[in-house]
C-alpha positions as CSV (number, residue, x, y, z in Angstrom):
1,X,15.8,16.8,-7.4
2,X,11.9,16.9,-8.0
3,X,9.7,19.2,-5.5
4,X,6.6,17.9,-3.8
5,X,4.7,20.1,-6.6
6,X,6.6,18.5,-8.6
7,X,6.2,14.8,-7.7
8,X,2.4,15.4,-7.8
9,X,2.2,16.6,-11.5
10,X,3.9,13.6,-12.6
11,X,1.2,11.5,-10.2
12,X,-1.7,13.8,-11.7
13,X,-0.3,13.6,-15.4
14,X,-0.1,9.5,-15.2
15,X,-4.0,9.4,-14.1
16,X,-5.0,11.5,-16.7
17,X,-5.3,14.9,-14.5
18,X,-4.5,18.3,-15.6
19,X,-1.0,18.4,-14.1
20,X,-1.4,22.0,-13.5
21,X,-3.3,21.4,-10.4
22,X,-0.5,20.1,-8.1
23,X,0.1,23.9,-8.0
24,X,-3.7,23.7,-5.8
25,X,-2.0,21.9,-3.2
26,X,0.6,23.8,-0.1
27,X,3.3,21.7,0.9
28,X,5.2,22.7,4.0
29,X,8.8,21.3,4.7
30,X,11.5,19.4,2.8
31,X,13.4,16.1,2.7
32,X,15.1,14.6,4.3
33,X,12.5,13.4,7.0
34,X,14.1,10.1,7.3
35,X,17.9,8.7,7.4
36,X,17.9,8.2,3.3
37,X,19.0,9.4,0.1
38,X,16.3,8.8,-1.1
39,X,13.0,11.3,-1.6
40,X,10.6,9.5,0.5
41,X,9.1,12.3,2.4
42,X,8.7,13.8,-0.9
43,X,7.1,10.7,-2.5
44,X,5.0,10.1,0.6
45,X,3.5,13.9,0.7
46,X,2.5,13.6,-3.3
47,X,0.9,10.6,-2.6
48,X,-1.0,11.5,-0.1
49,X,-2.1,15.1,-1.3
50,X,-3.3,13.0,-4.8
51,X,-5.7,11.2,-2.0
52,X,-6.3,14.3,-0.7
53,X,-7.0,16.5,-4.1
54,X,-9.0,13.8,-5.7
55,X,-11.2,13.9,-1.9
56,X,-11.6,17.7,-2.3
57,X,-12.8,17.5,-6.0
58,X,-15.7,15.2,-5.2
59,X,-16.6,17.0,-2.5
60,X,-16.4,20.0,-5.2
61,X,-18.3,18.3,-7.5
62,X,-21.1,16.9,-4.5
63,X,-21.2,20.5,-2.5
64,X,-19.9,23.2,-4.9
65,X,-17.6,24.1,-2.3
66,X,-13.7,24.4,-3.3
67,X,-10.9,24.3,-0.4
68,X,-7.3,23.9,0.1
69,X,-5.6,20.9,0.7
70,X,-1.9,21.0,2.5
71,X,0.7,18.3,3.1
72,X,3.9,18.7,5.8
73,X,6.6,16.7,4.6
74,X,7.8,15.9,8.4
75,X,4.5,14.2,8.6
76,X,4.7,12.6,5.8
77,X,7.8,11.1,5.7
78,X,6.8,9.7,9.3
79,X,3.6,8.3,7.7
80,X,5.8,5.7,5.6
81,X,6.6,4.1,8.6
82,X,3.7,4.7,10.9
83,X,3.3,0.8,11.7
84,X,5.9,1.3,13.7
85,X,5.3,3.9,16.0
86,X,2.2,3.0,17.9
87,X,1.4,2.1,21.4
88,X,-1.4,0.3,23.4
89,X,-1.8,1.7,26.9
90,X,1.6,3.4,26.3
91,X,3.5,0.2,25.2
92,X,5.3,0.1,22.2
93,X,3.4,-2.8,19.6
94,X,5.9,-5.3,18.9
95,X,6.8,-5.4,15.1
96,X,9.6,-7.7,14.8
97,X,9.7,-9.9,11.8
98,X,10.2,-13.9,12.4
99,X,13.5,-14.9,13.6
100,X,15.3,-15.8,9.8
101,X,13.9,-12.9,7.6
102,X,16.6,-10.9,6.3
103,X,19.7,-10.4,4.3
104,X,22.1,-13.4,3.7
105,X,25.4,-13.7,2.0
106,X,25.7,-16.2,-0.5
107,X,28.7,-18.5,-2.0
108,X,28.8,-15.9,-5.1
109,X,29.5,-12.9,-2.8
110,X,26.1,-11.4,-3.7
111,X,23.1,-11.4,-1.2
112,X,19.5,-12.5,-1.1
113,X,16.5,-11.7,1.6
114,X,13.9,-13.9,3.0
115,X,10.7,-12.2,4.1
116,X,9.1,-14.3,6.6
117,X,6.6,-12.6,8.3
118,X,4.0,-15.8,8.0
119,X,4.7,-19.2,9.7
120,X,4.1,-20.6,6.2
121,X,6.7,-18.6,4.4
122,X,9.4,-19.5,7.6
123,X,8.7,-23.1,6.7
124,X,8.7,-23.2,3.5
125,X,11.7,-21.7,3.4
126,X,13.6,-23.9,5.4
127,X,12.3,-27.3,3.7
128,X,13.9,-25.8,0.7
129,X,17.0,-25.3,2.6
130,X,16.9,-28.1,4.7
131,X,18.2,-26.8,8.1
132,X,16.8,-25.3,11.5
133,X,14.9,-22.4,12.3
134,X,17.8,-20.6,13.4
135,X,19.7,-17.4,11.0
136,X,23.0,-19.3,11.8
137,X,22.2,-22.5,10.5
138,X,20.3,-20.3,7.8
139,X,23.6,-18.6,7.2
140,X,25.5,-22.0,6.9
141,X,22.6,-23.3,4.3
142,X,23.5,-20.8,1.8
143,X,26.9,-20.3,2.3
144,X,28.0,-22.5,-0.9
145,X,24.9,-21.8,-3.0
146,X,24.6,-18.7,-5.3
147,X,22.0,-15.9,-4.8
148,X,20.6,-16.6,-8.6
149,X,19.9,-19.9,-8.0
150,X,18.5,-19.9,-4.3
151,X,16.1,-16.9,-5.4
152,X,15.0,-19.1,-8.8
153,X,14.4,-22.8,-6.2
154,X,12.6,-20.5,-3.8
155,X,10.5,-18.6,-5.4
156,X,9.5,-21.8,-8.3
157,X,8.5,-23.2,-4.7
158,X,6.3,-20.2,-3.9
159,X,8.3,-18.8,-1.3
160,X,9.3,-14.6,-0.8
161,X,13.1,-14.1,-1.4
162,X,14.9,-11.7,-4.0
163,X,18.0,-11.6,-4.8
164,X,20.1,-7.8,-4.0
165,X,20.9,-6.2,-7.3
166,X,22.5,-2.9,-7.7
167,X,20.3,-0.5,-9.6
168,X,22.2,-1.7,-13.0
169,X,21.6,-5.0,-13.0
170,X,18.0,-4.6,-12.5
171,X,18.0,-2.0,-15.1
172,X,19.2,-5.0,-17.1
173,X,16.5,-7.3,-16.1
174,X,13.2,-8.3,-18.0
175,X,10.8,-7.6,-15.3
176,X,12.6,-4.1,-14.8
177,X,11.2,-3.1,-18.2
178,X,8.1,-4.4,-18.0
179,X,7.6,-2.4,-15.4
180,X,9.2,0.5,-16.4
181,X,6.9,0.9,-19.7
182,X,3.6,0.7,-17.0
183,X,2.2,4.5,-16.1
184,X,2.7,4.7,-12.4
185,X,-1.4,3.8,-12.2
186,X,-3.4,2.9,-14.6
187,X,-6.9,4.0,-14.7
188,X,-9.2,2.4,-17.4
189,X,-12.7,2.0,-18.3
190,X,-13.9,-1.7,-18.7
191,X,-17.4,-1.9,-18.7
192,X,-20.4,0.0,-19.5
193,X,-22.6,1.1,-17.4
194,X,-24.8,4.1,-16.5
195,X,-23.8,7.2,-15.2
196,X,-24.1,6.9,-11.3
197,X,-24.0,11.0,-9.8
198,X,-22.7,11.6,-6.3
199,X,-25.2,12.0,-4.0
200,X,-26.2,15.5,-2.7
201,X,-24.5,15.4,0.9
202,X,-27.0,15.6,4.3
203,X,-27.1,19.1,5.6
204,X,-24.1,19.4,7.7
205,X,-22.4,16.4,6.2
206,X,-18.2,17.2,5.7
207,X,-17.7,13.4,4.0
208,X,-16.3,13.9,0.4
209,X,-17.2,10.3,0.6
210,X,-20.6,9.5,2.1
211,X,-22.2,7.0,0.6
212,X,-20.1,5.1,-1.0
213,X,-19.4,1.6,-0.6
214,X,-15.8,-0.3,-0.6
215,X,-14.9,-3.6,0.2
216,X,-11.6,-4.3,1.1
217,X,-9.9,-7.9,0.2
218,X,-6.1,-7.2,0.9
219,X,-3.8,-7.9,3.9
220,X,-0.5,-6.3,3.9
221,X,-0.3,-2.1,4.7
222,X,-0.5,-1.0,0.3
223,X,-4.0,-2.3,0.0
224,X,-5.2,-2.2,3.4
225,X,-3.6,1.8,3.5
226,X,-5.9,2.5,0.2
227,X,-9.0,1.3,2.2
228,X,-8.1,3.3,5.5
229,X,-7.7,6.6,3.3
230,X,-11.2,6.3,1.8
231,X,-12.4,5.5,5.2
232,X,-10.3,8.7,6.0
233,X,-12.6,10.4,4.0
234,X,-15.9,9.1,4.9
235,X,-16.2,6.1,2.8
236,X,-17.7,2.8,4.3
237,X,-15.1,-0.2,4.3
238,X,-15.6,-3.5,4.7
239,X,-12.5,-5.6,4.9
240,X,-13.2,-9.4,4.5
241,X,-10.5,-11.6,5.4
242,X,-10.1,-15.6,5.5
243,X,-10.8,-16.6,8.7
244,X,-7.7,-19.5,8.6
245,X,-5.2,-16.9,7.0
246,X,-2.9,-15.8,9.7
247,X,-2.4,-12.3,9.9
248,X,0.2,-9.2,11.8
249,X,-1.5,-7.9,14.6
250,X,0.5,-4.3,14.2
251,X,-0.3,-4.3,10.5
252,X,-4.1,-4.2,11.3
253,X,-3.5,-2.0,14.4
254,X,-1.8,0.8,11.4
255,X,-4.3,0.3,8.8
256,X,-7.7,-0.6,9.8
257,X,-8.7,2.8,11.0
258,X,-12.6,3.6,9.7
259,X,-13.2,-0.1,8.6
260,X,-15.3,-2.4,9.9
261,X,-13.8,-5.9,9.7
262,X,-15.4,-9.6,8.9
263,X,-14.6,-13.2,7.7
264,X,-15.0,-14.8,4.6
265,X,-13.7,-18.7,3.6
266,X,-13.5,-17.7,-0.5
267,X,-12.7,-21.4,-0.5
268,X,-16.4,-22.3,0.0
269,X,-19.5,-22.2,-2.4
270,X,-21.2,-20.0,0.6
271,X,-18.7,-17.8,1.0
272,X,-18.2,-16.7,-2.7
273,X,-21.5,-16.1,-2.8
274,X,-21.7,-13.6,0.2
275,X,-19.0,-11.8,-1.4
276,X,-20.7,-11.5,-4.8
277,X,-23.5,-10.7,-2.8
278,X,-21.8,-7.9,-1.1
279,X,-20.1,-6.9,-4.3
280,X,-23.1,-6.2,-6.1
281,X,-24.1,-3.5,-3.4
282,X,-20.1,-2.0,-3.7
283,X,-18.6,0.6,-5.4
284,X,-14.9,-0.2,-4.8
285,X,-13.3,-3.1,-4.7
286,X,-9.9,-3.5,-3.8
287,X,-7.4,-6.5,-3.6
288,X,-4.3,-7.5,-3.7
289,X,-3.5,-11.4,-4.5
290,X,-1.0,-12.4,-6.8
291,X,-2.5,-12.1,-10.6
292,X,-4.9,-14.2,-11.5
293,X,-5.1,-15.7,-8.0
294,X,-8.3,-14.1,-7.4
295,X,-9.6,-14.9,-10.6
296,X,-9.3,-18.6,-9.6
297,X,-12.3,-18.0,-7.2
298,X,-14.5,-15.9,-9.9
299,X,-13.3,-12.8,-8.8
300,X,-11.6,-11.3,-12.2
301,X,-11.8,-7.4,-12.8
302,X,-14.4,-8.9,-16.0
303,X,-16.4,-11.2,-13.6
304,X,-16.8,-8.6,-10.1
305,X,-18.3,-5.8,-12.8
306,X,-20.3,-8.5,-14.4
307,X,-21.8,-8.6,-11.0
308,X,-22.3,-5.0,-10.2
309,X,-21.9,-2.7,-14.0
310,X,-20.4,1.0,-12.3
311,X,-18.0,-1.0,-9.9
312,X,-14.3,0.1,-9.7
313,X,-11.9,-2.7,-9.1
314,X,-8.6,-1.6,-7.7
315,X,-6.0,-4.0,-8.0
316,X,-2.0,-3.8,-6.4
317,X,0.8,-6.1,-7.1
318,X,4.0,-6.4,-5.8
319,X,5.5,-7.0,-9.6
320,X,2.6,-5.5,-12.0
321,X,0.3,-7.7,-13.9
322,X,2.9,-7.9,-16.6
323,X,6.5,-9.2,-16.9
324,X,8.2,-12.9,-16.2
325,X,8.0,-12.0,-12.8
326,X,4.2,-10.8,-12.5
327,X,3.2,-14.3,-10.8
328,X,5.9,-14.1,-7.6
329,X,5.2,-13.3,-4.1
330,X,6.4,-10.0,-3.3
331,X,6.7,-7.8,-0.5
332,X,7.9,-4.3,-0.1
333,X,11.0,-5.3,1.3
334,X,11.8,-7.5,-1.5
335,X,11.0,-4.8,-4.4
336,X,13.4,-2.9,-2.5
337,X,16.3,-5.8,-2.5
338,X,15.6,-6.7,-6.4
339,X,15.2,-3.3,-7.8
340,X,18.2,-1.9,-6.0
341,X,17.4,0.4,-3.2
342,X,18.7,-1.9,-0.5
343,X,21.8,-1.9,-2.5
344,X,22.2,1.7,-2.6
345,X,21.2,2.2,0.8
346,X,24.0,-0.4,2.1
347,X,26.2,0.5,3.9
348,X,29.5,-1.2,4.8
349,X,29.5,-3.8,2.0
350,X,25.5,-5.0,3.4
351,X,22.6,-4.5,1.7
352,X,20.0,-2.3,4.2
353,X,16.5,-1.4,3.8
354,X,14.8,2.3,4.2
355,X,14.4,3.6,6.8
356,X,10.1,2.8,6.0
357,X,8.0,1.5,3.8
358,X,7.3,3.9,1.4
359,X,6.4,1.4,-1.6
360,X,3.3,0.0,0.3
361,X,2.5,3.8,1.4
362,X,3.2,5.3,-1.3
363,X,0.8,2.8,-3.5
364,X,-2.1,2.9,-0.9
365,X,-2.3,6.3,-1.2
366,X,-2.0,6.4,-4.9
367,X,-4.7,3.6,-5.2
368,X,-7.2,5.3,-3.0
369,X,-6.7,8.4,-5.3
370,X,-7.1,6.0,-8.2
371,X,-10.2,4.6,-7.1
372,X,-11.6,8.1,-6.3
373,X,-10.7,9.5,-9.9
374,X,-12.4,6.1,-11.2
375,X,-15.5,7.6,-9.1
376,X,-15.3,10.6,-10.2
377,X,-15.3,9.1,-14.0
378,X,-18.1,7.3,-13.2
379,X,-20.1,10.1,-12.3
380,X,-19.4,12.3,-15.0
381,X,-19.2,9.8,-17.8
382,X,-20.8,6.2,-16.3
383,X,-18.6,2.9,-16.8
384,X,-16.6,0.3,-14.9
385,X,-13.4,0.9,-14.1
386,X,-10.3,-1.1,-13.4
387,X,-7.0,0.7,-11.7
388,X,-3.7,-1.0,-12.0
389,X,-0.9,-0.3,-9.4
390,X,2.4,-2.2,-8.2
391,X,4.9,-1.9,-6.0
392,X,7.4,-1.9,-8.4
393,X,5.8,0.0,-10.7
394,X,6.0,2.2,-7.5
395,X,9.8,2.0,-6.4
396,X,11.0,3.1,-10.1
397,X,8.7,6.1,-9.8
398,X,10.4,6.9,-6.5
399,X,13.7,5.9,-7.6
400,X,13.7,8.4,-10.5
401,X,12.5,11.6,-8.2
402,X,16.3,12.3,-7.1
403,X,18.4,12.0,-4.2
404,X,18.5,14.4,-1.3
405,X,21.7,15.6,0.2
406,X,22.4,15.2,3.9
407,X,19.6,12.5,4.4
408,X,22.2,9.1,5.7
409,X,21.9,8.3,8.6
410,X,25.4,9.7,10.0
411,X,23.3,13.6,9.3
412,X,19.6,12.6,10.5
413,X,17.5,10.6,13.2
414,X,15.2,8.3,12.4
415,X,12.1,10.0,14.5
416,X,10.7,7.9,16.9
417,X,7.8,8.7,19.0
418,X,9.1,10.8,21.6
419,X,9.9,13.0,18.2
420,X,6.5,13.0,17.3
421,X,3.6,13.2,19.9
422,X,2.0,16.3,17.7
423,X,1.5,13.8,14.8
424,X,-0.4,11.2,17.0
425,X,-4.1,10.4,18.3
426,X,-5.6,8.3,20.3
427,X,-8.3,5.9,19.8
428,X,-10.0,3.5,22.1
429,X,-9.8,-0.2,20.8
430,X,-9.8,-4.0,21.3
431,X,-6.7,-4.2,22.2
432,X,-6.4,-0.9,24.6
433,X,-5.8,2.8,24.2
434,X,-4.1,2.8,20.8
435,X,-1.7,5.9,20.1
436,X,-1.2,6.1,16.0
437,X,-0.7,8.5,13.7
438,X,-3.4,10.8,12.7
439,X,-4.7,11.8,9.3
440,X,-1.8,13.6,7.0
441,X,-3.6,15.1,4.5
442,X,-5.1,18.9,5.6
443,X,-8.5,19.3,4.1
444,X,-9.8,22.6,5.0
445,X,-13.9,22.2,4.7
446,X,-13.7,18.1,5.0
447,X,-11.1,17.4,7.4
448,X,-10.1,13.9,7.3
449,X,-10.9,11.3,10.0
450,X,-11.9,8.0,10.8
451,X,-15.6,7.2,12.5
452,X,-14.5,3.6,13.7
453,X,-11.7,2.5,15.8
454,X,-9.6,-0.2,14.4
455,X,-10.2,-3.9,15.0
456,X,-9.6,-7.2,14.6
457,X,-10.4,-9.6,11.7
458,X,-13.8,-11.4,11.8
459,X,-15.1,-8.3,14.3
460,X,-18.1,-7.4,12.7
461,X,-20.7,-9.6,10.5
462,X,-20.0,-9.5,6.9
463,X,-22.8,-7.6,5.4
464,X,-23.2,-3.5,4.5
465,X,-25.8,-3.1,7.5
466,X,-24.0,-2.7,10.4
C-alpha cells in the first residue's frame, strides 16, 4: 500500500523531478475517503500537491520565497468527485447522465457500457442497435449479441462503449501495453526557442502564476480541471469552445473556476485564424481531442509552436497517443470498464463504477503540474515543450498504488454535502449563488484561488484583453 509521499515520488520521478522532494509536502489523513478499494484519496492528494509543488517552486524561483504546501486526503478524495456536490441557490445541480448510458449484459455473459452524455453519442448508439431510446429495449438489443463484437461495431462507428474486462484480460490486451510502457506524463522538449524568465512579481502580488497566458481547448472535467488549477494559481485562461458543440452544464459549473470563456467555429478559415492569433500570444495550450483530430484543423504540437517558439502544448487522451486503440472515444467511465476497475469494484455479479472520477482528476491535476514544470524548463533552459498524458495511462498508475482495507461500501459513506460544508465556497454566477468546492491544495505564501466566477461558453469575447 503506497503513502501519499509515496505516490508523489513516483509522480515527481516520471516528470523528471528529484523524487526526494515529495518529502516537502504535509499530508494529513488516510484512505479510505470514499466507498473503494481502491487508493483514490491517495492518488487524488499526489496529484494535486504535484500542482501545488510545481506552483510553489515558480513562485520560488519568481520571489525567492520558499513555503510549505499541505494536502488533506478527506479533501481530496472528495475533490474526485466534486461535480457532484454543488448547488445553485441551495439546489443540488442535476448530473444525471442520458437515460441508456450504462452497463448492459450481453449474450456472452460478459458486459459492456455506453456513455452517452451527448445527444449525438445516444443516437448513434441506437442506429447501430436499431431500437428505442429506452434501457429496456436497449437491454433487449444486446441480449443475443456478444460484448466483443458490440464494442468493435460501435466504436468502428465512432461511438463511446467498452467492453468490462477483469484486470487479466486487459493485462492481456494490446492497448494495455502500450499504455503500460508510457511514463505516467511525459514532458519533452520540441522546439527551440529562447529562454523566456518569469517575470519579477508586482509588489504585493501572491500569483505563482501572473502573467502567464493559457488557452484552454478541452471539454470534459481532465482538461478543463488542468486549466481551472492554473487559474487556481493565478494564471489567465481562456477556454474556447465551438459554439454548435453541445456541452454539460454541471461540468462547466465544476471546472471553469478562474477562466474566462468564448466561442470559436475551428471549422472556419476565420476562426482558425483567431485561434492562431491568440496562440501566438499563449504560453499554454491545452487540449484534449482524439489524436490527430486537432491536427486536422492545423493545430499539431509541430504546427501551434511553429506559431509561437516557447509554447507548451499539453495534450490528454483517454487511450494515449499510442496503441490500436489510441484513435477511440473514451471517457473516464469507459477506461474504468476496459481496464478493469469496474470489474473489481462489482459487486453482485455487476460491473460498478468508483465512487468518482479520479482518472479525469487525477490527470488534470497532473497536466497542470506538467505544463508548470514545462514552464519552469522554459525558463531555466528556453524551448517548446509538449506534455503527454492519458487517462489510461492514468488508471494503471492508480491501479498499481494498492488497495486499502475497509474502504467498500458496506464500511464507509460516500460523503455528500451535508458531510462537507467546511470544504465548500461560494461564488456568485450566471446561473445563481454556486456552492463548490474550494481550492485543495494549501499554499502557505500563495494561497490558491480563483479571480473569476465560473461561466458559460461563449461568455466573454475571444481575445487576451478582457
Amino acid at each position: 500500500m503506497t503513502t501519499p509521499n509515496g505516490a508523489l515520488a513516483q509522480i515527481l520521478a516520471a516528470a523528471g523531478w528529484d523524487a526526494a522532494d515529495a518529502e516537502a509536502v504535509t499530508f494529513t489523513g488516510a484512505d479510505p475517503v470514499l466507498p473503494a478499494n481502491f487508493m483514490m484519496a491517495t492518488a487524488g492528494a499526489a496529484a494535486i500537491a504535484a500542482s501545488g509543488l510545481a506552483a510553489a517552486r515558480l513562485w520560488r524561483a519568481r520571489s525567492g520565497v520558499d513555503q510549505q504546501v499541505s494536502v488533506d486526503l478527506r479533501a481530496a478524495g472528495v475533490a474526485m468527485k466534486s461535480n457532484k456536490l454543488m448547488t445553485v441557490d441551495d439546489r443540488p445541480v442535476s448530473n444525471d447522465w442520458l437515460g441508456i448510458s450504462g452497463f448492459y449484459e450481453t449474450g456472452d455473459g460478459h458486459w459492456v457500457q455506453f456513455h452517452c452524455n451527448y445527444p449525438h453519442h445516444r443516437d448513434g448508439v441506437l442506429a447501430v442497435l436499431g431500437c428505442a431510446d429506452d434501457p429496456a429495449a436497449v437491454a433487449a438489443a444486446v441480449a443475443d449479441r456478444s460484448a466483443a463484437q458490440l464494442e468493435d461495431v460501435l466504436t468502428g462507428n465512432g461511438m463511446p462503449v467498452a467492453m468490462v474486462r477483469d484486470g487479466a484480460a486487459w493485462a492481456d490486451h494490446a492497448q494495455s501495453a502500450a499504455v503500460a510502457a508510457l511514463p505516467l506524463l511525459d514532458i519533452q522538449r520540441i522546439g527551440e526557442a529562447p529562454r523566456e524568465p518569469l517575470p519579477v512579481p508586482e509588489p504585493g502580488s501572491d500569483r505563482p502564476l501572473a502573467g502567464i497566458r493559457a488557452l484552454d481547448l478541452t471539454r470534459v472535467l481532465a482538461g478543463p480541471v488542468a486549466g481551472r488549477t492554473l487559474a487556481e494559481h493565478g494564471a489567465q485562461v481562456l477556454t474556447i469552445n465551438g459554439p454548435h458543440l453541445p456541452y454539460i452544464e454541471e461540468q462547466v459549473m465544476d471546472t471553469g473556476h478562474g477562466k474566462l470563456s468564448a466561442h470559436l467555429d475551428l471549422r472556419s478559415p476565420r476562426g482558425r485564424d483567431k485561434l492562431k492569433a491568440l496562440i501566438a500570444e499563449a504560453d499554454i495550450f491545452t487540449q484534449a481531442y482524439r489524436p490527430g483530430a486537432l491536427a486536422g484543423r492545423g493545430f499539431s504540437p509541430e504546427e501551434a509552436v511553429a506559431l509561437r517558439p516557447g509554447l507548451i502544448y499539453v495534450d490528454i487522451s483517454a487511450w494515449s497517443h499510442v496503441g490500436p486503440w489510441a484513435p477511440r472515444r473514451g471517457f473516464d467511465s469507459l477506461v474504468q470498464s476496459a481496464s478493469g476497475l469496474a470489474h473489481e469494484h462489482g459487486r453482485d455479479g455487476t460491473p460498478h463504477h468508483l465512487p468518482g472520477q479520479a482518472l479525469d482528476y487525477v490527470t488534470g491535476y497532473l497536466g497542470a503540474f506538467g505544463a508548470m514544470t514545462a514552464l519552469a524548463h522554459r525558463a531555466r533552459e528556453g524551448g517548446s515543450w509538449l506534455v503527454r498524458l492519458a487517462l489510461a495511462r492514468s488508471a494503471h498508475w492508480m491501479n498499481g498504488l494498492g488497495r486499502v482495507d475497509g474502504g467498500d461500501a458496506r464500511t464507509i459513506a460516500n460523503p455528500g454535502l451535508h458531510d462537507i460544508g467546511d470544504l465548500l465556497q461560494e461564488s456568485a454566477t450566471p446561473w445563481g449563488r454556486l456552492t463548490h468546492m474550494a481550492p485543495v491544495a494549501q499554499l502557505a505564501a500563495t494561497p490558491g484561488r480563483w479571480d473569476h466566477p465560473t461561466v458559460p461558453p461563449g461568455t466573454h469575447p475571444p481575445t487576451w484583453t478582457q
